[in-house]
C-alpha positions, -999 to +999 in steps of 0.1 A: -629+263+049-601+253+030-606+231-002-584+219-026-589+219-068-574+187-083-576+190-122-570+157-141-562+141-174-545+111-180-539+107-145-559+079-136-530+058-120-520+083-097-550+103-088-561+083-058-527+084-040-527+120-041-559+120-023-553+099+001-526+124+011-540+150+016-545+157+056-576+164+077-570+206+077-586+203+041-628+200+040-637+199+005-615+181-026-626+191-056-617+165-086-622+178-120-615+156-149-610+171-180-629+152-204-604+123-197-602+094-221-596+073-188-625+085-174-609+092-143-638+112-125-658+076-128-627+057-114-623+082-090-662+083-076-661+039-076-628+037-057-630+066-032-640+065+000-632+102+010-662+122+020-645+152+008-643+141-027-666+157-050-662+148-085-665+175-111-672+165-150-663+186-183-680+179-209-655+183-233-617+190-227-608+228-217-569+228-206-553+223-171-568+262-168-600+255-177-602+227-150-583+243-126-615+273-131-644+248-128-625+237-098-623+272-084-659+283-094-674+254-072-648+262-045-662+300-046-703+287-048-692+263-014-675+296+005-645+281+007-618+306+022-587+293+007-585+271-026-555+252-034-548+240-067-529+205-066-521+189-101-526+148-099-494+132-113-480+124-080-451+152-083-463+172-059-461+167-016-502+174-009-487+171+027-469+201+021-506+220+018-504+239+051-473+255+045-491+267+014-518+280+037-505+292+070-489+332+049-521+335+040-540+325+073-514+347+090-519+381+065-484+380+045-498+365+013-532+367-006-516+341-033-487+314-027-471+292-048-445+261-052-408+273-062-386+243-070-355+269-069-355+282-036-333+251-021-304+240-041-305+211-027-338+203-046-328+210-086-308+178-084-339+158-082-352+181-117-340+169-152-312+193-162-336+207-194-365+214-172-338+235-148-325+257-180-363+260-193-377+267-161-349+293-153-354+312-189-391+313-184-388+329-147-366+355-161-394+368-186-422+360-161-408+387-140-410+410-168-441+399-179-460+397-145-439+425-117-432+400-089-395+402-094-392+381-064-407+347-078-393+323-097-408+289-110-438+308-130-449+273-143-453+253-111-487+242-107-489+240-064-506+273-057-530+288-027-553+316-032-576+340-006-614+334-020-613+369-015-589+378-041-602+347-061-631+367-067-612+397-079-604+381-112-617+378-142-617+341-141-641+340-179-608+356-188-580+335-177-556+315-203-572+282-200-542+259-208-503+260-203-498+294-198-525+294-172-498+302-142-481+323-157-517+342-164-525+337-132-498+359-118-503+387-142-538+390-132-528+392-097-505+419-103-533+440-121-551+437-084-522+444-066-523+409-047-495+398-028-476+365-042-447+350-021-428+312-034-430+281-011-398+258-015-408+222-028-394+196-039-408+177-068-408+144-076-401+128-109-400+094-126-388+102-159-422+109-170-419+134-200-430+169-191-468+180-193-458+215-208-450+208-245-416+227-260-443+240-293-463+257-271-434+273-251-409+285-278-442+298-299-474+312-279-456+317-250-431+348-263-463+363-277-480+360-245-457+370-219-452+401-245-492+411-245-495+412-206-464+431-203-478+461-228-510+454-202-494+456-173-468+490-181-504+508-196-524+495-165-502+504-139-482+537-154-506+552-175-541+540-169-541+545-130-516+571-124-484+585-136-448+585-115-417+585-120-413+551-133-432+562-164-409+594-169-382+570-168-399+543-192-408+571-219-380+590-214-360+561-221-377+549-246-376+580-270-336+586-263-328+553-269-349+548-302-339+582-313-304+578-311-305+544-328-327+558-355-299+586-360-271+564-358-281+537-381-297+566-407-260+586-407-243+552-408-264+538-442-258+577-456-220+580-453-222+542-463-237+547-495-218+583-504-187+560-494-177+581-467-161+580-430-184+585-403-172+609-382-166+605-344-189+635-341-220+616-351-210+585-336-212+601-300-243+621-312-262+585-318-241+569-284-249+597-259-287+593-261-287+555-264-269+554-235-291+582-210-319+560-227-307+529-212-297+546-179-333+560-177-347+523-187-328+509-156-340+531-136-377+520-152-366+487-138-358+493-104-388+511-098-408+487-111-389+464-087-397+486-060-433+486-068-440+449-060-474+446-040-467+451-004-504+455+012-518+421+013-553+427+003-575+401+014-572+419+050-587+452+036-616+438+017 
């Protein structure tokens, strides 16, 4: 059974067309408003007719990942297979759901999700800042999360195996903006495999529901705590290879030299000396193996991108 989560908020307007687009491959739609001051869930259960439709209710206001959840725990309790998670502005194609499904269906995917960037064709319909501030954020997603080969982190059209659904530690999950982004970390900690869909997005100069504040301040923060998780999980927690000889080996050459150089250089500048050429390559030679050795981290970690799609071997 495939069902599909619809979280909402403030999305009264544009709910019901979204519904009525989604096609018969779909059995359950689960709507979740999120303690909406439109009271969409009420609007929703007067003015649709779609026996699918099952209206879920927070009582008080949890995020776009806390919705999303109650979505996905309902989902789980109705043995749904596959869950889709569809936001309700109207950006997003819901006819667009099977090509979201069939990689998983077929075995090549336990998790996909929308990429704006795959077709270049599709940025010119995406405001230029949303382009640059979707770009940086995909760039420290990767580092953040180990699928190197997705971009659009943010992009809230995903599909997920009920399988690997249950694998995470959904009482755990970011609740509100940087759910995705969570998301894919979490699937990286269970090895799942993630591949991008392209889409193309629709806009009507609405302003954008992820708000610069959050971004520029919790997000860094974030994207830096799941990445400390994810090295210790995955090179020192469950085994130890050469990507963690690089990583610490790295690591210790390139502080150490640094620490030397910039100890000599604040010595010889307070005696009022030269520093000699001698020191200078003493402090450059192991900054540089350090960040040879750190590339190296890199690729490997590259290389280790899920491969086994893991809803076939549960």
């Amino acid at each position: 059974m495939i069902a599909v989560v619809i979280p909402c908020y403030r999305t009264r307007n544009q709910v019901l067309a979204v519904i009525e687009k989604i096609g018969p491959e779909v059995s359950r739609i689960y709507v979740v408003d999120d303690n909406c001051p439109d009271n969409t869930g009420d609007y929703v259960s007067k003015n649709c007719q779609d026996s699918r439709v099952a209206v879920i209710k927070n009582a008080k206001n949890l995020g776009v990942g806390g919705a999303t959840i109650a979505g996905y725990r309902k989902a789980l309790a109705d043995n749904a297979s596959i869950v889709i998670k569809l936001d309700s502005d109207g950006q997003m194609d819901p006819t667009l759901i099977p090509a979201f499904v069939e990689p998983i269906q077929e075995g090549r995917a336990d998790y996909s999700k929308g990429n704006r960037f795959y077709v270049l064709e599709y940025l010119k319909k995406m405001p230029g800042v949303r382009v640059f501030g979707n770009a940086v954020l995909s760039l420290i997603t990767k580092f953040s999360t180990g699928y190197w080969n997705i971009m659009d982190p943010t992009n809230g059209f995903t599909a997920i195996h009920s399988k690997v659904l249950n694998l995470l530690p959904l009482d755990k999950l970011d609740n509100r903006y940087f759910f995705e982004s969570d998301m894919l970390f979490r699937l990286n900690i269970v090895r799942a495999v993630v591949i991008d869909i392209p889409l193309l997005s629709t806009y009507n100069d609405e302003p954008s529901s992820l708000p610069i504040p959050s971004v520029s301040i919790l997000f860094p923060g974030k994207h830096l705590l799941r990445f400390a998780k994810r090295i210790f999980y995955n090179y020192f927690l469950r085994e130890f290879n050469l990507g963690t000889i690089q990583l610490v080996g790295g690591s210790i050459l390139m502080g150490g030299g640094t620490i030397f150089g910039a100890y000599e250089w604040y010595k010889n500048y307070q005696a009022g000396i030269e520093t000699t050429s001698g020191t200078v390559m003493l402090a450059a030679l192991p900054i540089l193996l350090g960040f040879n050795l750190l590339v190296g981290a890199v690729n490997y970690d590259i290389s280790s991108m899920p491969q086994t799609v893991i809803h076939k071997v549960l």
